[in-house]
N, C-alpha and C positions, 0 to 999 in steps of 0.2 A: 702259599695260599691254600685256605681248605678248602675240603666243597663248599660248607656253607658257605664259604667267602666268594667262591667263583661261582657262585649260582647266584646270590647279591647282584653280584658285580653285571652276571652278564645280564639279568632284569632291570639292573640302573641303564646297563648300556641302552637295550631296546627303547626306554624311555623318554632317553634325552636326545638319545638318535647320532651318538658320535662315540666313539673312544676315548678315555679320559686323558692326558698323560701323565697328570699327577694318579699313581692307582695307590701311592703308600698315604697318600689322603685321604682317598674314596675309600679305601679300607679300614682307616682310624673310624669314618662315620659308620660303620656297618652298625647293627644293634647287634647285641649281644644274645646268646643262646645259654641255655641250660639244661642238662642231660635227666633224664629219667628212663624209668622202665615202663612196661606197657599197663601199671595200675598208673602211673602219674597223669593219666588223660581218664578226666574225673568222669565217675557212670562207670568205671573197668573194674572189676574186681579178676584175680587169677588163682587158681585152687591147684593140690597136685595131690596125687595118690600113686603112691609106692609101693607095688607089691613085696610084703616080705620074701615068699617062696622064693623066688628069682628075679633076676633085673628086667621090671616091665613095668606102663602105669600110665595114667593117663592125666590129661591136662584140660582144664574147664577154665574155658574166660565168660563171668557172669559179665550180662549187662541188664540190671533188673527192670528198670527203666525203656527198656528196648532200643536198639540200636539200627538204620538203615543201612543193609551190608549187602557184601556183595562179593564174588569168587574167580576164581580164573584156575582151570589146571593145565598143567603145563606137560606134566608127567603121562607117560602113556601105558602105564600097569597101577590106576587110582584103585583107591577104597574110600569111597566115601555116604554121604546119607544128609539125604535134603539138602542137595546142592541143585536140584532144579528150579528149585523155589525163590531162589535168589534171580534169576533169570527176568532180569527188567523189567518185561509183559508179561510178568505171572502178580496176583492177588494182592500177596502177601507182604507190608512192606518194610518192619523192623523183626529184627532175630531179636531171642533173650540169653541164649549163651552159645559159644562153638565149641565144642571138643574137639582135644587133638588127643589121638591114644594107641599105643601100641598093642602089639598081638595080631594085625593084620586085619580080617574081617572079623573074625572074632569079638575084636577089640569095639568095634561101632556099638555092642551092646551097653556100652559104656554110656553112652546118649538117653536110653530109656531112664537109668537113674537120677540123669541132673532133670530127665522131664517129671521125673516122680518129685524131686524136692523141689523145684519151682510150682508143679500144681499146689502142693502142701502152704509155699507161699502168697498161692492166690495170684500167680503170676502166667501170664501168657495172652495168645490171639483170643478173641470172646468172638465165643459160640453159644448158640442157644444152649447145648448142654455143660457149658462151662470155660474157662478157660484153657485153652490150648497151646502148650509152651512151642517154642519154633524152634528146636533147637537142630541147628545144620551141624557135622560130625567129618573128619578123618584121622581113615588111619595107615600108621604105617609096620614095613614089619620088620620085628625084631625076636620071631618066633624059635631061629638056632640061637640065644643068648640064654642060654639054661633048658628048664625045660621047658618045652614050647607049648604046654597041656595047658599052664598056669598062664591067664591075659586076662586084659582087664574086663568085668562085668559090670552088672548096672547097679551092684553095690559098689564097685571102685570108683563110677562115676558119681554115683549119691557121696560117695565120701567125699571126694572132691569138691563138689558143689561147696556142700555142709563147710570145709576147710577155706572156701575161696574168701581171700583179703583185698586189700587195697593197699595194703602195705607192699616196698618194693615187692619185683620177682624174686623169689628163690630160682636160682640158676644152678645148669649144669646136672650133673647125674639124678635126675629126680621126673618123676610123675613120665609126660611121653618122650623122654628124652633118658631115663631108666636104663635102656637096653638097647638106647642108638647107637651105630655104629658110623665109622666113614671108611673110605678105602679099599673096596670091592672087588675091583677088577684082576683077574689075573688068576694061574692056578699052579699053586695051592694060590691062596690070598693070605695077606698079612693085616688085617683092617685091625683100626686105633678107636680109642673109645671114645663118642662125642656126646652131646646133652641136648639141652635145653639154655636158648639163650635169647636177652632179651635189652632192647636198647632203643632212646628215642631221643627228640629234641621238645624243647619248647622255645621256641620264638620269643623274643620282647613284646609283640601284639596280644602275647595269647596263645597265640596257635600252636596246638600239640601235634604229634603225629609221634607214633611210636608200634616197635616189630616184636613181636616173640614168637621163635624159630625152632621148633625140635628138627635137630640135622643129623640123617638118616641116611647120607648120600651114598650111593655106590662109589661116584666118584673124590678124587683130593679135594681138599678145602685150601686154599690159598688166598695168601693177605694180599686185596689188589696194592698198597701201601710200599710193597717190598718185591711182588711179583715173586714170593717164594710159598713155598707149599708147607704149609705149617700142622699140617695132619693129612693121613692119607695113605695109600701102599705103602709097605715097608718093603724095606731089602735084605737082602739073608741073613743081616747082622741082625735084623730086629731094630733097627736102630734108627737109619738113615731113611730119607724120603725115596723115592724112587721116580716119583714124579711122571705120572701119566701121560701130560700133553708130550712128553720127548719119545714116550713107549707109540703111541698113536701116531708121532709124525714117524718114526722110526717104519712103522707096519705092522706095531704091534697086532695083532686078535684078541684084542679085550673078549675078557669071559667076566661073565655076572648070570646072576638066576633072575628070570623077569618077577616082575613085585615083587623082592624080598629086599625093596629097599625104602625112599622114598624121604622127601625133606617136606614139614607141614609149617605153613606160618599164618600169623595172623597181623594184618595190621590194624591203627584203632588210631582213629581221631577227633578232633572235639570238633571238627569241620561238620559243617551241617550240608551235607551229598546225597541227590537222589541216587535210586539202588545204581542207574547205568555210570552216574559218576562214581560209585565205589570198587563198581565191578571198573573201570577203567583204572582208579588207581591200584587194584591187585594185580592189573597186568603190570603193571607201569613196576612194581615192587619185585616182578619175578627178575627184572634186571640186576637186584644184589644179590636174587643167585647167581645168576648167568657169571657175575663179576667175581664170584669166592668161591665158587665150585665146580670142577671141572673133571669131566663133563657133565653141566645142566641139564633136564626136564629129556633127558634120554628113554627108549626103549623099558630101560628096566628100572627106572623111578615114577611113581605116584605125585611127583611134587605141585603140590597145593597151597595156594594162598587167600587167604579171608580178610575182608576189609570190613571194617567198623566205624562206621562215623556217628557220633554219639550227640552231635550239634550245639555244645555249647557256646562256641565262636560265634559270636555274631557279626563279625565285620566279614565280605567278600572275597570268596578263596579262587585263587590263581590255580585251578587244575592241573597245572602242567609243573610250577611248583612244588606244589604238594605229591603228585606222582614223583617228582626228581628226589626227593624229602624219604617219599616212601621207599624206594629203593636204598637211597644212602641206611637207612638205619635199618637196613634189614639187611643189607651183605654187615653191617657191624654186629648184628643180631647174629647170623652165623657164626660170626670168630669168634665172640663172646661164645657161642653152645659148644665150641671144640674145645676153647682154653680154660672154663671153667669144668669139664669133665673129671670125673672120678676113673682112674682103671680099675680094668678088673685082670683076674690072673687069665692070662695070655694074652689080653686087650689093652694094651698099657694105652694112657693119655697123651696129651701132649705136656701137663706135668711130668707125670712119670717119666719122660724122654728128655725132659730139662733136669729134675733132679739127678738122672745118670750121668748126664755131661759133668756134673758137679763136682 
């Protein structure tokens, strides 16, 4: 049984108010799902901008339309910019795009660009002197990946913008996911190359909900599916996992540099959710990290999650649901950002670590 199946199942059960015992029945009736990325939840567009110089770049998810969103950070070394605003009891009450971008603070000036080319489009909050784009920002760092002088600006994020489709995600080594890393802990460290990744469902009703995750983590990335560590510390060979949780029950002293890490995601739905209900499903969504990364929303991570509900659904959403929904597709959002990764020379992938077994 999958989740979707066993999350079904256990919402049939509360309904009917007993345990089935036919379940290879009650499972034949499930409706059926379909996978998409986080443009398939219509009103999303996603952009990326690559720096040439070195591996860095930032990520822009347009909603031109405006979107009512909502934040949660998890991480206790953030970079981020206009994320007070999302704050239930504040004004303000749809965004028109988030940036996610590397370079660390630096990188936030990536936001002034997408607000330049959304003014251009006549898009944003109306004020008497015009309109004013919302655009909320984080970043994470990936500053020792080259040279660290070169991060994105408000030209990388005007490019972005300009660039943003609706056609799938481009996944993996690209935009803020460029010069992420995972695997931190430890000294010297051996950390593996990870990306940008992104994955969602659609319901038979309609209902979208969908994750894209640039994964930055200090800590391993692990498929909960297998309970094995599929990117992460290496071991002297370069090769082998090393696997944190046994270094930590052991007594390890993990060593890491505070903020020089951090995992950024967005989710997006066609659910139509006040801000306090997006801002609950972004908590609800930090659970597929908690579930693929370990260790989670620690000391020396930024990890941030953005919710987007874009309201095209019209029929009644089960919050609790859709929070279960969010999470599921966002620990799949992270293994998708480690397995779609590019290496680089002394960062090898977790391709690169499969073609060597070869």
């Amino acid at each position: 049984m999958n989740f979707l199946q066993a999350i079904t199942v256990y919402f049939l059960i509360l309904s009917i108010g007993f345990f089935p015992t036919d379940i290879a029945k009650l499972l034949a009736e499930i409706p059926s799902t379909s996978t998409i990325t986080l443009t398939g939840v219509e009103g999303v567009k996603v952009g990326h901008d690559t720096l040439t110089g070195r591996p860095t770049g930032c990520t822009v998810i347009l909603v031109g339309e405006g979107a009512v969103a909502g934040v949660d950070v998890r991480g206790s070394s953030p970079g981020t910019r206009e994320t007070d605003l999302l704050d239930p009891v504040n004004t303000v009450q749809k965004v028109h795009a988030i940036v996610l971008t590397g370079g660390s603070a630096f990188g936030l000036d990536a936001a002034s660009g997408v607000m330049r080319y959304l003014e251009e489009k006549g898009i944003g909050f109306e004020t008497a002197g015009g309109p004013v784009p919302i655009v909320p920002a984080a970043n994470l760092y990936d500053l020792t990946v080259g040279e660290g002088r070169l991060r994105p600006d408000a030209e990388s994020g005007y490019r972005a913008a300009k660039a943003a489709t609706s056609d799938p995600v481009k996944e993996g080594s690209v935009g803020a996911g460029a010069g992420a890393t995972v695997g931190k802990l430890g000294n010297p460290f051996k950390p593996m190359k990870s990306g940008v990744g992104s994955y969602g469902v659609v319901m038979e009703d309609g209902l979208a909900v969908a994750a894209l995750v640039a994964v930055n983590a200090v800590g391993d990335v692990v498929d909960p599916a297998t309970n094995q560590v599929i990117a992460g510390m290496r071991g002297e060979d370069g090769k082998s996992m090393v696997d944190v949780r046994r270094l930590i029950r052991r007594g390890f002293q993990v060593r890491g540099s505070f903020g020089e890490n951090t995992t950024l995601g967005v989710i997006a739905t066609n659910a139509a959710l006040t801000k306090a209900q997006a801002t609950k499903i972004a908590q609800m969504a930090h659970d597929g990290f908690a579930r693929t990364i370990y260790p989670a929303h620690t000391p020396l991570d930024g990890d941030t999650i953005f919710t987007l509900a874009t309201g095209g659904y019209e029929n009644e959403v089960n919050l609790l649901a859709l929070g279960a929904l969010a999470a599921e597709v966002t620990a799949e959002a992270v293994l998708r950002g480690v397995r779609m990764a590019e290496g680089l020379p002394g960062i090898p992938s977790v391709q690169d670590l499969k073609s060597g077994e070869e």
